[in-house]
C-alpha positions in Angstrom: -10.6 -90.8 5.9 -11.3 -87.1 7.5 -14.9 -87.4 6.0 -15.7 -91.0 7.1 -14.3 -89.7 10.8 -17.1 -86.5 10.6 -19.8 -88.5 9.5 -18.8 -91.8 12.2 -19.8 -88.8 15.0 -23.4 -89.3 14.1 -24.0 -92.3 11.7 -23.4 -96.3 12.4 -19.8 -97.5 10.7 -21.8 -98.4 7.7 -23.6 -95.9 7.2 -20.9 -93.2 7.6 -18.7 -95.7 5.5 -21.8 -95.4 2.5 -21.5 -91.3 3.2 -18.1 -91.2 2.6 -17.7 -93.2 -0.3 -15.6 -96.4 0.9 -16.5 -99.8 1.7 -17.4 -101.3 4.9 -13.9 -103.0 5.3 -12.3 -100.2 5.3 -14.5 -98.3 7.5 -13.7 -101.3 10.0 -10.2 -101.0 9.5 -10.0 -97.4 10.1 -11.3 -97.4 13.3 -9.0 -100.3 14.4 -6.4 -98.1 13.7 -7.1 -94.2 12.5 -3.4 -93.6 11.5 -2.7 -92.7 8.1 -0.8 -95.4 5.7 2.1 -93.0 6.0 2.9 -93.4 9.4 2.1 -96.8 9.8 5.6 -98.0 8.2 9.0 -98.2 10.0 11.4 -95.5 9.0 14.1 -96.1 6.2 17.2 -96.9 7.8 20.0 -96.1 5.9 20.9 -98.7 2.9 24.9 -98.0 3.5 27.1 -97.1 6.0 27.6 -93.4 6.8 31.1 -92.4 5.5 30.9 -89.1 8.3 29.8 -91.1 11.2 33.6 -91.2 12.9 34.4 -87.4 12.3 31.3 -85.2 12.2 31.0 -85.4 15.6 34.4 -85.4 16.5 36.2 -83.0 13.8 33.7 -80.9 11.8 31.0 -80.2 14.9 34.0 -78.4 16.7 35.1 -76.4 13.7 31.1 -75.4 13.3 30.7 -74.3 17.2 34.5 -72.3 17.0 33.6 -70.6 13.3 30.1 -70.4 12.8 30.7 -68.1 9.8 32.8 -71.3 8.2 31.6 -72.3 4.3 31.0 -76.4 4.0 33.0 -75.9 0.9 36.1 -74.8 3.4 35.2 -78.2 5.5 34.8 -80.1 3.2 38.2 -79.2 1.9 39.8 -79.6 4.8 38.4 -83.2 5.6 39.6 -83.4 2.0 42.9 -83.1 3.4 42.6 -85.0 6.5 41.0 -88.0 5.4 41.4 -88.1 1.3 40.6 -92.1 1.9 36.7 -90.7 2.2 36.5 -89.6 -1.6 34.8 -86.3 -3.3 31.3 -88.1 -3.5 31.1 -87.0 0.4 30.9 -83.8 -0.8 26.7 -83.7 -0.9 26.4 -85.1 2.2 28.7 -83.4 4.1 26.3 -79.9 3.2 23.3 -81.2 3.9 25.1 -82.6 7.4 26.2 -79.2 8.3 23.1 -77.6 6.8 20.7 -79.7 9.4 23.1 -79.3 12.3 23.2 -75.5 11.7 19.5 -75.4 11.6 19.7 -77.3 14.9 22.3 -75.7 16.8 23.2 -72.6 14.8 23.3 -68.9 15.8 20.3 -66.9 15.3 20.1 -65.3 11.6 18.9 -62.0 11.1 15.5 -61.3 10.7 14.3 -58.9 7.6 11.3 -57.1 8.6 8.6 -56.0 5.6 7.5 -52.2 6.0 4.4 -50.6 5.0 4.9 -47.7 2.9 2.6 -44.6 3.4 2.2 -42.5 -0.2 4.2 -39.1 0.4 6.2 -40.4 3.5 9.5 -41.7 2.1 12.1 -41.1 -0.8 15.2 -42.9 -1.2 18.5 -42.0 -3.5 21.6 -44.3 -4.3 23.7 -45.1 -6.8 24.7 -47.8 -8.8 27.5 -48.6 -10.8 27.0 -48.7 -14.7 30.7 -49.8 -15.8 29.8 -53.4 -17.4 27.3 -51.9 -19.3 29.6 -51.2 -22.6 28.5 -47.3 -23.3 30.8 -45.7 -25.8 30.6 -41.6 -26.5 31.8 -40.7 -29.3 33.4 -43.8 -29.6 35.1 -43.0 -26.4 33.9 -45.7 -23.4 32.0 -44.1 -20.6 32.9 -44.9 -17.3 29.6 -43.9 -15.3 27.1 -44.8 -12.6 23.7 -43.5 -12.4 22.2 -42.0 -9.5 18.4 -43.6 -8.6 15.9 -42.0 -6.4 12.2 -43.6 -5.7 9.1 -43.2 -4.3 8.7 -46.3 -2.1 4.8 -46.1 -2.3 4.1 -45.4 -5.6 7.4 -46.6 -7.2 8.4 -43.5 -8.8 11.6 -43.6 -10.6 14.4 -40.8 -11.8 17.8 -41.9 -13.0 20.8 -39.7 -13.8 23.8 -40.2 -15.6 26.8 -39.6 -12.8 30.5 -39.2 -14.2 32.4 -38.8 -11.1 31.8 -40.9 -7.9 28.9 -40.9 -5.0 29.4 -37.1 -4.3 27.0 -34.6 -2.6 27.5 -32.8 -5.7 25.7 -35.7 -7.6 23.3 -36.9 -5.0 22.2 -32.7 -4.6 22.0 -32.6 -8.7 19.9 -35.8 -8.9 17.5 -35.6 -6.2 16.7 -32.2 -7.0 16.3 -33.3 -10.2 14.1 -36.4 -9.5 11.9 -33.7 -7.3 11.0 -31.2 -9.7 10.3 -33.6 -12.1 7.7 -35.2 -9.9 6.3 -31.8 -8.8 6.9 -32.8 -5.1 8.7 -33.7 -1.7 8.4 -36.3 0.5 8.2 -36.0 4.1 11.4 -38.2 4.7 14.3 -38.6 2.5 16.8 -41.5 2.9 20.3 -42.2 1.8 23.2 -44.2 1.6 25.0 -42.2 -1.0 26.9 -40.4 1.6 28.8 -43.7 2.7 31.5 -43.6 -0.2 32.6 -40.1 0.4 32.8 -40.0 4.2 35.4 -42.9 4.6 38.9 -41.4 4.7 38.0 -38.1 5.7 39.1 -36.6 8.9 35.9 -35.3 11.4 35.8 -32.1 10.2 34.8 -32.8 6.6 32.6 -35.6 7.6 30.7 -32.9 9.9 30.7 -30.6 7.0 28.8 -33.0 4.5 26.7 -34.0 7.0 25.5 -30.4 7.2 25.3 -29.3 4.0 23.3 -33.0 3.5 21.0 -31.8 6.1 20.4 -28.3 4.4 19.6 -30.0 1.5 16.7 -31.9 2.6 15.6 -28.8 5.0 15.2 -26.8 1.8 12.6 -29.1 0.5 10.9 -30.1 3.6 12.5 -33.2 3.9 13.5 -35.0 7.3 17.1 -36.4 6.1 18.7 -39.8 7.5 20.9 -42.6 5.9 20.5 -46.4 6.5 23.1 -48.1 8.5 27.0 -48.4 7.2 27.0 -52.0 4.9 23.3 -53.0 5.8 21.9 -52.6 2.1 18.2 -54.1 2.9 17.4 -51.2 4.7 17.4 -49.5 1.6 16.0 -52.4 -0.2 13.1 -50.2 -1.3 15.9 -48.9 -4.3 18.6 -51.7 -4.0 15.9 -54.4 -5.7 14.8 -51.5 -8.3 18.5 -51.3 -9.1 18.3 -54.8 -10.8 14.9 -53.9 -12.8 16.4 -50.8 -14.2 19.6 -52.1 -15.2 17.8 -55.3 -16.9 15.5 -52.6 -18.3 18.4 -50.5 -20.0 20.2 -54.0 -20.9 17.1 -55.2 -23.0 16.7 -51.4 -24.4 20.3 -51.4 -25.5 20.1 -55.0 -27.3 17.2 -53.8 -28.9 18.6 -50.9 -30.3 21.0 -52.9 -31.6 23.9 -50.4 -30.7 25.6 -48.7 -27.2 27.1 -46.3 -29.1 26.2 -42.8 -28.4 27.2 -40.1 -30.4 27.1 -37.3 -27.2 26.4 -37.6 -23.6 22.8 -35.7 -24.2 21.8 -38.8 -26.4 23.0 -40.8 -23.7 21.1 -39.2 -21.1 18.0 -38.6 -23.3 17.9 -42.7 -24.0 17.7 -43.5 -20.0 14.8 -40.8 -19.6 13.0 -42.6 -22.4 13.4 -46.1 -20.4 12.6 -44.6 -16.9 9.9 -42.5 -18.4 8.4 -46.0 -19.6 8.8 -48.0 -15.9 6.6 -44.7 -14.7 3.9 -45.2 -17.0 3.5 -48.6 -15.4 2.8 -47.2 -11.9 0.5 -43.6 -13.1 -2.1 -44.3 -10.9 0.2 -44.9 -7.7 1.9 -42.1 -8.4 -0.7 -39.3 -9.2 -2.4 -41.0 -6.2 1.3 -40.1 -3.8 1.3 -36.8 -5.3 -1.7 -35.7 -3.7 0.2 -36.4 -0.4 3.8 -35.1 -1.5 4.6 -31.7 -0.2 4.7 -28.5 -1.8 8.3 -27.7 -3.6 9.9 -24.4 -2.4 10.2 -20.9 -4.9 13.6 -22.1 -6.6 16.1 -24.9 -6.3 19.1 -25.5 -3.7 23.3 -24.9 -4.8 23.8 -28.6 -6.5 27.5 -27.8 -6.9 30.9 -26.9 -4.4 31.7 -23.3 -5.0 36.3 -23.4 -4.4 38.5 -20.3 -5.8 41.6 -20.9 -7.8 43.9 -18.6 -9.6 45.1 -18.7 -13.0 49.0 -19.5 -13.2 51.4 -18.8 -15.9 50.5 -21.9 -18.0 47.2 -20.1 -18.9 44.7 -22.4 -16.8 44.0 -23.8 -13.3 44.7 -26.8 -10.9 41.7 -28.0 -9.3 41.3 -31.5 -7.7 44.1 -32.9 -9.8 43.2 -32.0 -13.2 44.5 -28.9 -15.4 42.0 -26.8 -16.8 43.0 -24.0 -19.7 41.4 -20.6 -19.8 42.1 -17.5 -22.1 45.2 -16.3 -21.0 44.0 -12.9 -20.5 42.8 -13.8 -16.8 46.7 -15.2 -16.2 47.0 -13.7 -12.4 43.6 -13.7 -11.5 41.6 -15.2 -9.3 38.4 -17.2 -9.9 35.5 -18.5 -8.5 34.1 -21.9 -10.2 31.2 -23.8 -9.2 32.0 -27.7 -9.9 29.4 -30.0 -10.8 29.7 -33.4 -11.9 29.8 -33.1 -15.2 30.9 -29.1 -15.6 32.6 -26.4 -14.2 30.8 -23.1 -14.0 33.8 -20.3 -13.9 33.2 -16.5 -12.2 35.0 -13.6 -12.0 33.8 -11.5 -9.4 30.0 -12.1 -10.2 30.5 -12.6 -14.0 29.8 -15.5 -15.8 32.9 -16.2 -17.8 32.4 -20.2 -19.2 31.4 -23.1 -18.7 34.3 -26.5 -18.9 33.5 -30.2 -19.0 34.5 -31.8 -15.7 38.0 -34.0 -15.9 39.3 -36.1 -13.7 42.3 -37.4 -12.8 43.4 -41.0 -13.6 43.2 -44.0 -11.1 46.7 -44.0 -10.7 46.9 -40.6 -9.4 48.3 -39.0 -12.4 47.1 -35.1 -12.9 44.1 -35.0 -16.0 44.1 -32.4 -18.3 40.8 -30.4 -19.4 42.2 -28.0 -22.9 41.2 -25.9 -24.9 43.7 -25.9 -27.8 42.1 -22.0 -28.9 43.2 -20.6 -25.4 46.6 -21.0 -26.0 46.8 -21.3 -29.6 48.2 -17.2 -30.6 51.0 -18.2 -27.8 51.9 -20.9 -29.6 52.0 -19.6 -32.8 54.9 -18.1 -31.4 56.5 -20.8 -30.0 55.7 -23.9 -32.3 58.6 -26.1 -30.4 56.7 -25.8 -27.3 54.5 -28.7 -28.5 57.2 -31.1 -29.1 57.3 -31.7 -24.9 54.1 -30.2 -23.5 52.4 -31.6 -21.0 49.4 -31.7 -21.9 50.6 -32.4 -26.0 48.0 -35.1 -26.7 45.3 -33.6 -25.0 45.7 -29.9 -27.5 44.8 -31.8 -30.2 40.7 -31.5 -30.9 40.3 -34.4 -32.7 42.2 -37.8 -32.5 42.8 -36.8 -36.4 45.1 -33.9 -35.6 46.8 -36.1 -33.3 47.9 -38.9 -36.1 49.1 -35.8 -38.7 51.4 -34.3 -35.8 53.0 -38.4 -35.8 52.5 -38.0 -39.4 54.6 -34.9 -39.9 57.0 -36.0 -37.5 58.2 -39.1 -39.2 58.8 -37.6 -42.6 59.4 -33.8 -41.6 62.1 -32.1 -38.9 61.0 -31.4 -35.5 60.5 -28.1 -35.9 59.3 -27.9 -38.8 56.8 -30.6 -38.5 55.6 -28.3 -35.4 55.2 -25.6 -37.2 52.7 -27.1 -39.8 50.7 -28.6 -37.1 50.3 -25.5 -35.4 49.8 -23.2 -37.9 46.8 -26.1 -38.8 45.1 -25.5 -35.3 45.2 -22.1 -36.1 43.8 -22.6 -39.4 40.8 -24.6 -37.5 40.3 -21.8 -35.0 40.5 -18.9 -37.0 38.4 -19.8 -40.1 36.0 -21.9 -37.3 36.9 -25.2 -39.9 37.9 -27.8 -37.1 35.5 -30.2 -38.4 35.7 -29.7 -42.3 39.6 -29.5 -41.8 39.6 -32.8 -40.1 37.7 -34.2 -43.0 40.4 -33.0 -45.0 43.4 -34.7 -43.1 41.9 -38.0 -42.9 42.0 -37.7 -46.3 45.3 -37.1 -46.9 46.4 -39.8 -44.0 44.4 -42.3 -46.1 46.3 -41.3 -49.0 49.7 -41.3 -47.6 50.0 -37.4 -47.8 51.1 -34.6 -45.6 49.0 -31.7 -45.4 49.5 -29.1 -48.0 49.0 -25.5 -46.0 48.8 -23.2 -49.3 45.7 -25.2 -50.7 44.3 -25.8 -47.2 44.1 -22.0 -46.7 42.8 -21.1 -49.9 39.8 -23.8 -49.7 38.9 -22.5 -46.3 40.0 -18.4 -46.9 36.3 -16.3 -47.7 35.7 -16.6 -50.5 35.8 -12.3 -52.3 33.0 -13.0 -54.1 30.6 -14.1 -51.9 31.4 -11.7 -49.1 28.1 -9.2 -49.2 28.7 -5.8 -50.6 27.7 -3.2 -47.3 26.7 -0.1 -48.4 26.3 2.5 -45.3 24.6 6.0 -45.7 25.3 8.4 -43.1 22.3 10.9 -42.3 23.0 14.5 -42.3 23.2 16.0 -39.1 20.4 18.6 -39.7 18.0 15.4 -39.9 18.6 14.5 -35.9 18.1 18.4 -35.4 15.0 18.4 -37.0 14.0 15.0 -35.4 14.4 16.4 -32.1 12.2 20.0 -33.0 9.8 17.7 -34.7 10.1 19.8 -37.8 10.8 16.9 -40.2 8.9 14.6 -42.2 7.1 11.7 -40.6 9.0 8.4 -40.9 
């Protein structure tokens, strides 16, 4: 019709009608009447009566106007309720009812507004939760959450594997991570990973990790700011990415066939491989925002809280509700440690001392326990019963195979003396540097029905005389360093 109309502005009907391809009769008929067969009908009217027509109006368009946040599911309940003589097959209509009428009379939604990125300009970090994902350590499940920073030009992506919560202590590990690893800074770094931490905490402390969050970028260049408090698409730059990363990791683990890890470095290694392949996607974007990143400074930033603690009586430490053992020759001391997420760096004065993995304490608010069965071992060798109550019993025990000989001993040995073994077998492990092979050893015997024999356990794991090397030391006269120093002796 639209090419019958063009060519009817400078042809005759029939000739226009011959141009466009249709017959005189039709030509005629179109321009008795140019609308379109569509729009010459009357509308449907409705083939049965409207089962809403007496209390939309009345009943739901009042409940719409004083709740405008109101789900049709709630409505259609409550009409449900009202009126059950209407029946559940309403249930349809009733949405697309309230549906129209909101698209009529609602309130104004909120508008998302697309950005253009500029390569260099921006950087965001968050984190996202990695609990359903089923990761075992050492057969141990591993309660995490990865921490995610990108390039919103380029697409750029770091991940990296977060133990605690949304600290400044992971964010400050991550992004400088992420940063070095791209060989650059951008000129503006965004954030909601702060959010988490600063609810609960009194003005002070808030203040404090806004400062130290703002020292942070400074050091790298970077002009800091967080999106606003529970408006995730103004981060949407990283919240969609979280979805494509997790589905990446999801399809790598069923792949592999396995989510079993046998340390937290394999762990850790596995998500560089699967970030490192997203990357490869996007080379060219990102070698071409590199260009426009901005030079990193000489060295990196503190990415840990430095606190001081002293050690008590019990041979450790108390910090943030967890019990860490040292060796109990710094008992009265006091100590600096630097805590990460994952580890605890510990100083005396300006000496390095060692380095602990991180605990933390359970969700109920019970105290953790970090030990180290070799700091206290030479005290309990003195005190065997001390084990029966401790603490921190189940914790000493290196491996979960110690643990089941101590029950072991127990049910077919005294107390005491069942302490007694199990000690002297810790110090069997620690002495001859045996915890593994010894283990081996015990699970044997468990599978067997056995207690541990001590006599034949230390001779298999004693040195061995004949294999220890035969040292033979001659001592140099002393007239050989005099002539050394006059130079009168031979040339060596």
């Amino acid at each position: 019709m639209r090419l019958f109309m063009k060519f009817r502005q400078t042809s005759s009907t029939v000739v226009a009608a011959a141009k466009a391809s249709i017959s005189p009769a039709t030509a005629y008929r179109i321009e008795g009447d140019p609308r379109l067969p569509s729009l010459k009908g009357e509308p449907r009217q409705r083939r049965r009566p409207d089962p809403l027509v007496d209390i939309f109006d009345a009943e739901i368009v009042p409940m719409l106007e004083a709740a405008p946040g109101l789900r049709s599911v709630a409505i259609f309940e409550e009409m449900m309720r009202r009126h059950p003589e209407l029946g559940t097959g309403i249930r349809r209509t009733l949405e697309r009812r309230i549906r129209s009428w909101r698209a009529l009379h609602g309130e104004e939604r909120e508008v998302i507004f697309r950005q253009t990125h500029e390569p260099g300009r921006l950087g965001l970090s968050d984190f996202t939760d990695m609990g359903n994902a089923g990761i075992t350590i050492a057969g141990a499940p591993l309660a995490h959450r990865l921490y995610h920073f990108r390039l919103a030009y380029s697409g750029f992506e770091h991940a990296h594997v977060v133990l605690g919560g949304e600290s400044f202590v992971a964010l400050a590990e991550g992004l400088q991570n992420a940063l070095w690893t791209l060989g650059g800074a951008p000129r503006e770094h965004r954030s909601d990973s702060l959010s988490a931490a600063f609810r609960n905490l009194d003005r002070e402390v808030r203040e404090d990790l806004t400062r130290r969050y703002e020292d942070l970028c400074g050091h790298y260049t970077m002009t800091p700011s967080r999106n606003n408090a529970g408006i995730a698409h103004e981060n949407g730059a990283i919240e969609g990415p979280h979805g494509h990363l997790k589905r990446a990791i999801e399809d790598a683990l069923l792949m592999r066939g396995s989510r079993a890890f046998d340390d937290l470095p394999a762990y850790r290694r596995f998500i560089d491989e699967i970030v490192g392949r997203l990357n490869a996607r996007n080379a060219k974007r990102i070698d071409l925002e590199r260009a426009e990143l901005g030079m990193l400074p000489g060295r990196r930033t503190a990415d840990y809280e430095e606190v001081s603690v002293r050690v008590t009586s019990s041979g450790g430490f108390l910090l943030r509700k967890v019990f860490y053992t040292v060796p109990s020759r710094l008992i009265g001391h006091r100590l600096r440690v630097r805590l990460h997420d994952d580890r605890l760096t510990v100083f005396i004065g300006g000496t390095e001392l060692t380095t602990l993995p991180r605990g933390r304490a359970h969700p109920s608010g019970k105290h953790g326990h970090v030990i180290d069965y070799r700091h206290v071992i030479h005290s309990l060798r003195r005190k065997p019963m001390a084990l029966l109550g401790l603490v921190y019993r189940d914790q000493i025990f290196p491996r979960d195979v110690y643990r089941r000989t101590f029950e072991a001993l127990l049910e077919r040995l005294p107390d005491r003396q069942a302490c007694r073994v199990i000690v002297e077998l810790l110090a069997l492990a620690h002495e001859r540097g045996c915890e593994r092979e010894l283990a081996d050893r015990l699970s044997i015997a468990l599978e067997d029905g056995d207690l541990p024999d001590m006599a034949s356990l230390r001779t298999r794991f004693s040195p061995d005389p004949a294999a220890l090397p035969v040292v033979t030391v001659q001592l140099a006269t002393l007239a050989a360093y005099d002539d050394a120093l006059l130079g009168t002796g031979d040339a060596a």
